[in-house]
N, CA and C of each residue as an Amber inpcrd file, in Angstrom:
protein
   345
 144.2680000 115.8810000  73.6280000 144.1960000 114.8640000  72.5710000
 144.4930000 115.5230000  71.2320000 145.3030000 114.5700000  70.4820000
 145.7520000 115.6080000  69.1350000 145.2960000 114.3110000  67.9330000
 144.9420000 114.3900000  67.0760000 144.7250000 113.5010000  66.4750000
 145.3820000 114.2820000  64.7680000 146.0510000 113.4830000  63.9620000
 146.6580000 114.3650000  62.6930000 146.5120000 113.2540000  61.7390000
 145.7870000 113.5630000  60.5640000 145.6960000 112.6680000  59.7280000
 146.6340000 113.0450000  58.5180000 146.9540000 111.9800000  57.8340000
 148.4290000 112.0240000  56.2370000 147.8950000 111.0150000  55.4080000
 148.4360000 111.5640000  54.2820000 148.5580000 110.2150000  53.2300000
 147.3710000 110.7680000  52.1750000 146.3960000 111.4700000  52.5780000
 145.3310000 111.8350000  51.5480000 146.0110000 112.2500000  49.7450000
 145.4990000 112.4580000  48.8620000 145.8840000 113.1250000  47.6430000
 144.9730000 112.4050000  46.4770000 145.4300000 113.2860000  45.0280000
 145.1360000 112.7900000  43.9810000 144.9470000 111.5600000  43.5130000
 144.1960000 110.3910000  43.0190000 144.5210000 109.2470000  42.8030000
 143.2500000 108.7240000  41.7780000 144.0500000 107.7030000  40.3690000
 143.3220000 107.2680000  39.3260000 142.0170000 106.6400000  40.1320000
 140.8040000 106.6250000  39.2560000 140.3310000 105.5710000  39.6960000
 141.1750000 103.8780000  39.6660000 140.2710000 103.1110000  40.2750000
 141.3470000 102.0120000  40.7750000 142.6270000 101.9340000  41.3510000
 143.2890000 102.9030000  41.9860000 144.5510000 103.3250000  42.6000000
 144.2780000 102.7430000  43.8020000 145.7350000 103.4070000  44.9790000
 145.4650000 103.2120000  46.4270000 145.9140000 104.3220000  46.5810000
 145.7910000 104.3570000  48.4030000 146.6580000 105.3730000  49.2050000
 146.0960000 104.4300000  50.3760000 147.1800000 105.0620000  51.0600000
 147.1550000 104.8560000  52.7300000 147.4100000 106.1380000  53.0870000
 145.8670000 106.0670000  54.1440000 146.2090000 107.2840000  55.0700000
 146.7320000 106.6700000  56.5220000 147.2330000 107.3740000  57.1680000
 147.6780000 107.5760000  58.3980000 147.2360000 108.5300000  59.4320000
 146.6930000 108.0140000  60.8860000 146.6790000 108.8790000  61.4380000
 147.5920000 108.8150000  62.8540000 148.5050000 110.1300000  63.5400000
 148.9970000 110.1080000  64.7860000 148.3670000 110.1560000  65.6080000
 148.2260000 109.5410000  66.9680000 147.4650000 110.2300000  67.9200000
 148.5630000 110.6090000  69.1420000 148.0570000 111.4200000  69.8390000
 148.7410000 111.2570000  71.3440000 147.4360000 112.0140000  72.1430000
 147.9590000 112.3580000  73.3210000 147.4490000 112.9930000  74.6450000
 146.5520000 111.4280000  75.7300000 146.0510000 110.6460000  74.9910000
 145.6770000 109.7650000  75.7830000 146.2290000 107.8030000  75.5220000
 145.4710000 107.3070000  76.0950000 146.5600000 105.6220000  76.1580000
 145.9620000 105.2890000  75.1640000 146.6330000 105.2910000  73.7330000
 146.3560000 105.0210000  72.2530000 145.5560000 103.4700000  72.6650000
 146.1300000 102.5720000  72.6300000 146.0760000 100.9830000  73.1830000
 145.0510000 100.9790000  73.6240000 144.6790000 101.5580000  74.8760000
 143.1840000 101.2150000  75.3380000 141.8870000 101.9420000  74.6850000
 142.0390000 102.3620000  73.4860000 141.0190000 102.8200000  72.9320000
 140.6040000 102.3410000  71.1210000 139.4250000 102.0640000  71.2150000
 139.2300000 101.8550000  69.9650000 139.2770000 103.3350000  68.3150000
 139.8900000 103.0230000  67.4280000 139.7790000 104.0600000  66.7100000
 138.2980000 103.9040000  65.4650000 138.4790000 105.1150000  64.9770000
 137.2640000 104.9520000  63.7090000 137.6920000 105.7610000  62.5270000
 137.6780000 106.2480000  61.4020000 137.8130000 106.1910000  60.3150000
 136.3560000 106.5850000  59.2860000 136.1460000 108.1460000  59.9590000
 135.2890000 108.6030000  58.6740000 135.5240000 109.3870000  57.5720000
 134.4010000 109.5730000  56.8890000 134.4630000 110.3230000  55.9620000
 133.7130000 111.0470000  55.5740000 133.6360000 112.5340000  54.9740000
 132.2820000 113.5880000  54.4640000 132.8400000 113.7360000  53.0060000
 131.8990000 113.6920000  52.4620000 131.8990000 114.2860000  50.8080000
 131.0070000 115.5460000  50.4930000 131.6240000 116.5390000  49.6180000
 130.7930000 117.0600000  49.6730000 129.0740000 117.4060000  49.4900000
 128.5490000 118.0510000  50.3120000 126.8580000 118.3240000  50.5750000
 126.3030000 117.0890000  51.1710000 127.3620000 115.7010000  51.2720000
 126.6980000 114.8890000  52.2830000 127.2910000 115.0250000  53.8210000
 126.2200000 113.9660000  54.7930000 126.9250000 113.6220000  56.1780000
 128.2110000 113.1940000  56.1140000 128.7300000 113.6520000  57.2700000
 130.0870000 112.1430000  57.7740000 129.5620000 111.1830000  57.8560000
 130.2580000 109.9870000  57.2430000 129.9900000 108.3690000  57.3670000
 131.1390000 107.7100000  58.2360000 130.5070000 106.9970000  58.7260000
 131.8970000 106.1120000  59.4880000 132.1370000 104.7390000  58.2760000
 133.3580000 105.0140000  58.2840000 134.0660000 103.8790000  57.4290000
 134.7440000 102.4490000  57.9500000 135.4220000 102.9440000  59.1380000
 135.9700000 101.6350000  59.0850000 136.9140000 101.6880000  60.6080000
 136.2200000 100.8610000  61.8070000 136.0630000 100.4750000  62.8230000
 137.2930000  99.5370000  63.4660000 138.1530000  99.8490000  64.1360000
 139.4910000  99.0180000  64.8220000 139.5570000  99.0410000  66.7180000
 139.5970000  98.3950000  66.9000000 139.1980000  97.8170000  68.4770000
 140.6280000  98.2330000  69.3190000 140.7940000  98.3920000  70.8820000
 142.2340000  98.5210000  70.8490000 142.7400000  97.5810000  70.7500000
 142.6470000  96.8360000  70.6960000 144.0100000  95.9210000  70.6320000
 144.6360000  95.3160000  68.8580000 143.2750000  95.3260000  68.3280000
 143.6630000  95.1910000  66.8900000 142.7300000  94.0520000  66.6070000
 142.5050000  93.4210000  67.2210000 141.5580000  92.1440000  67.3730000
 140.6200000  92.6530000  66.3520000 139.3690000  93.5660000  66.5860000
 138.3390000  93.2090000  65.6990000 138.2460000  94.5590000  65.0960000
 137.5910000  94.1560000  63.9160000 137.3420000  95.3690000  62.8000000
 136.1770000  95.1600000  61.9730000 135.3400000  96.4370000  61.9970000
 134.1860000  96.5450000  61.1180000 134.4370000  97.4080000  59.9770000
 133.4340000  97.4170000  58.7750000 133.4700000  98.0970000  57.5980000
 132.4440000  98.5150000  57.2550000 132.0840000 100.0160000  56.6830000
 130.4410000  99.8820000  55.6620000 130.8650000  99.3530000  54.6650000
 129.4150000  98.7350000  54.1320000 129.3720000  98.0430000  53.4650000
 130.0350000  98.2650000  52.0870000 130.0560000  99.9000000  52.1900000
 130.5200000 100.3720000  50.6310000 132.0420000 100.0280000  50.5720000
 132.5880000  99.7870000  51.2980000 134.3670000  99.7370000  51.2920000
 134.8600000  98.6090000  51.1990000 133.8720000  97.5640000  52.3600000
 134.3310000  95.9380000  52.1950000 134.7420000  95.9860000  51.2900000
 135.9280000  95.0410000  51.7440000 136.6850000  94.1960000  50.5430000
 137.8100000  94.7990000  49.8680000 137.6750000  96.3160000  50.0530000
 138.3480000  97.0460000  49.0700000 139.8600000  97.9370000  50.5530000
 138.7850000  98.3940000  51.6210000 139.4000000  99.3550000  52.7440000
 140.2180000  98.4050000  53.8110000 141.3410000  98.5980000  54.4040000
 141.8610000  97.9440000  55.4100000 142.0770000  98.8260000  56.6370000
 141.4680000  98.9790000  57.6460000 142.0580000  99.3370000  59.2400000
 143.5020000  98.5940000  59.8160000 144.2270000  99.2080000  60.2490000
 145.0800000  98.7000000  61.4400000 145.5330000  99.5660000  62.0410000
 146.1570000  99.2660000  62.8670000 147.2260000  99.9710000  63.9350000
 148.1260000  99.5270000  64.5680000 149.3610000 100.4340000  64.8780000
 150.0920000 100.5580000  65.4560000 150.5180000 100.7760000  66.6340000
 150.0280000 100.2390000  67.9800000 149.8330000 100.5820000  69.4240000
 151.1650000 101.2860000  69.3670000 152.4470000 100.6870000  69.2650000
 154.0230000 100.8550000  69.3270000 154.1530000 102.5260000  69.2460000
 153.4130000 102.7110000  67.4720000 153.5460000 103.9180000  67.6780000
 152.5160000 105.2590000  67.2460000 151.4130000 104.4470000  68.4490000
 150.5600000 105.4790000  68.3990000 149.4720000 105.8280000  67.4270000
 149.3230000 104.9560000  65.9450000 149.0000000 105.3740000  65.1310000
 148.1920000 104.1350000  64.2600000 147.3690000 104.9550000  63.6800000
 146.2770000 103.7420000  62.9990000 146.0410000 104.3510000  61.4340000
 145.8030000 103.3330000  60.4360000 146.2430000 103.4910000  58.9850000
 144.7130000 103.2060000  58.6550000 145.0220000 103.4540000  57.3840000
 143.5070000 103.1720000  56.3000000 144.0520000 102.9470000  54.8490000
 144.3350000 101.4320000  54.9170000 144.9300000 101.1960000  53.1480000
 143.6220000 101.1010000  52.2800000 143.4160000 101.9130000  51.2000000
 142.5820000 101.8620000  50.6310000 142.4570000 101.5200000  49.0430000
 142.0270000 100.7510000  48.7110000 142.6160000  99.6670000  47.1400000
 141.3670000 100.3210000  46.2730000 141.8150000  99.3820000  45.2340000
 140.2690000  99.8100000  44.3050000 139.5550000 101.1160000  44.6270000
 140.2940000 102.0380000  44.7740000 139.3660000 103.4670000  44.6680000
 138.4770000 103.6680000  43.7420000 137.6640000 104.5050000  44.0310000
 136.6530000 104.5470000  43.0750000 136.1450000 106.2270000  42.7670000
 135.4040000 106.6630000  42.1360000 135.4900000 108.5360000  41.9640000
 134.2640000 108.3620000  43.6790000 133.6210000 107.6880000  43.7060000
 132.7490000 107.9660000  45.0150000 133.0930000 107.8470000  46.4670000
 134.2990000 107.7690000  46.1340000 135.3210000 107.6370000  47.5490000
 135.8950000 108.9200000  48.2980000 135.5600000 109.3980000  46.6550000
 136.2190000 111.1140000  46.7020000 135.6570000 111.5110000  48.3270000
 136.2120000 112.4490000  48.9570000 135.9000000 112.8880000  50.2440000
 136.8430000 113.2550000  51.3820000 136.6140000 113.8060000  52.2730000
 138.0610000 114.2100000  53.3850000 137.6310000 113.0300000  54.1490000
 139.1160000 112.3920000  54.9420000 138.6150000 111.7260000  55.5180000
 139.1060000 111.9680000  57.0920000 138.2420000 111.3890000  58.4200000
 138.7740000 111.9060000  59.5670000 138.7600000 110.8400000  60.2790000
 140.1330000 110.6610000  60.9200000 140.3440000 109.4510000  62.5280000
 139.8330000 110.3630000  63.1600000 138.9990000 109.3510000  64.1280000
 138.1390000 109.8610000  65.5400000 138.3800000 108.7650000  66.6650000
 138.6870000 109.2810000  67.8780000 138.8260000 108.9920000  68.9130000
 137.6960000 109.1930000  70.1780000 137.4980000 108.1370000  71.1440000
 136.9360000 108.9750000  71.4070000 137.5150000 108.1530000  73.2830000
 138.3400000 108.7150000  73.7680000 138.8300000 108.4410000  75.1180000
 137.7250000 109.4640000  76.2750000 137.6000000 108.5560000  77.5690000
 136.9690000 109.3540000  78.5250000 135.5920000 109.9890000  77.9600000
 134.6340000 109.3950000  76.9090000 133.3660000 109.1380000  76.2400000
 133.4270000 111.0220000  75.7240000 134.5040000 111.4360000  75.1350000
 134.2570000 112.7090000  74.2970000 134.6470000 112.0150000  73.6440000
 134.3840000 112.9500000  72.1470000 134.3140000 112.9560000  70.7370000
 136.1600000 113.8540000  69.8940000 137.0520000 112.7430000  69.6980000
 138.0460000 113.9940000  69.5150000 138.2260000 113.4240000  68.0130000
 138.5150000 114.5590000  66.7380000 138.8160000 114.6740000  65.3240000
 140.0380000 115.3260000  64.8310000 140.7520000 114.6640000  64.0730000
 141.4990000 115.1790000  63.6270000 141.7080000 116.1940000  62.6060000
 142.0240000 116.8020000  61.5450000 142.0740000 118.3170000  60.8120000
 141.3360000 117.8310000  59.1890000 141.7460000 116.2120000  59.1840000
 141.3820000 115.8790000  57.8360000 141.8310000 115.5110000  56.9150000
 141.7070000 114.8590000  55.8660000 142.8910000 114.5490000  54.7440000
 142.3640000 114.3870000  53.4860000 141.9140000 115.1230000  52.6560000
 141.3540000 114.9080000  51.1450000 141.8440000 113.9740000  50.5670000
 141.0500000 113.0270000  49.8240000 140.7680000 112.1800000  49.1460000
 140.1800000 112.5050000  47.7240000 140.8400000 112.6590000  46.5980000
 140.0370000 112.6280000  45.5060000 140.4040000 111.6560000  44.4750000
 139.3280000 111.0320000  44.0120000 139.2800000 109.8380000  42.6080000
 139.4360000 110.3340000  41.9600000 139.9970000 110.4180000  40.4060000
 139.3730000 111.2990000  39.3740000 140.7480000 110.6880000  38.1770000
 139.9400000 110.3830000  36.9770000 140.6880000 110.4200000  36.4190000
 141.5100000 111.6370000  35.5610000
């Protein structure tokens, strides 16, 4: 299982980015993805929840409204458009998989707010 996350970087407050993540080694489609994040000296949080098929999606509460999940079965890959940034967003963020009930992470993608 390889999981590679993109799209992280610099950004105003109130900006966007979309991250991206690839996956392969297992059947992308039949698995649900997730979308966390660590800041520094805190836990990983899970952010934002996509089902396989695309059907349903959850959010913490801190992102509603602002974070979007989807994916791409076609090709393998699931996004995180993220609007209204804010400096507390700042953080790496990681797609997690988790096929055959292990835990697989990808390398990461910094995120920083800042004006």
């Amino acid at each position: 299982v390889q999981l590679v996350e993109s799209g992280g970087g610099l950004v105003q407050p109130g900006g966007s980015l979309r991250l991206s993540c690839a996956a392969s080694g297992f059947t992308f489609s039949s698995y649900a993805m997730r979308w966390y994040r660590q800041a520094p000296g805190k836990e990983r949080e899970l952010v934002a929840y996509i089902s396989g098929g695309g059907g349903s999606t959850n959010y913490a509460d801190s992102v509603k409204g602002r974070f979007t999940i989807s994916r791409d079965n076609a090709k393998n890959t699931v996004y995180l458009q993220m609007n209204s940034l804010k400096p507390e967003d700042t953080a790496v963020y990681y797609c997690n998989a988790r096929p055959w009930a292990s835990n697989y992470w990808g390398q990461g993608t910094q995120v920083t707010v800042s004006s």
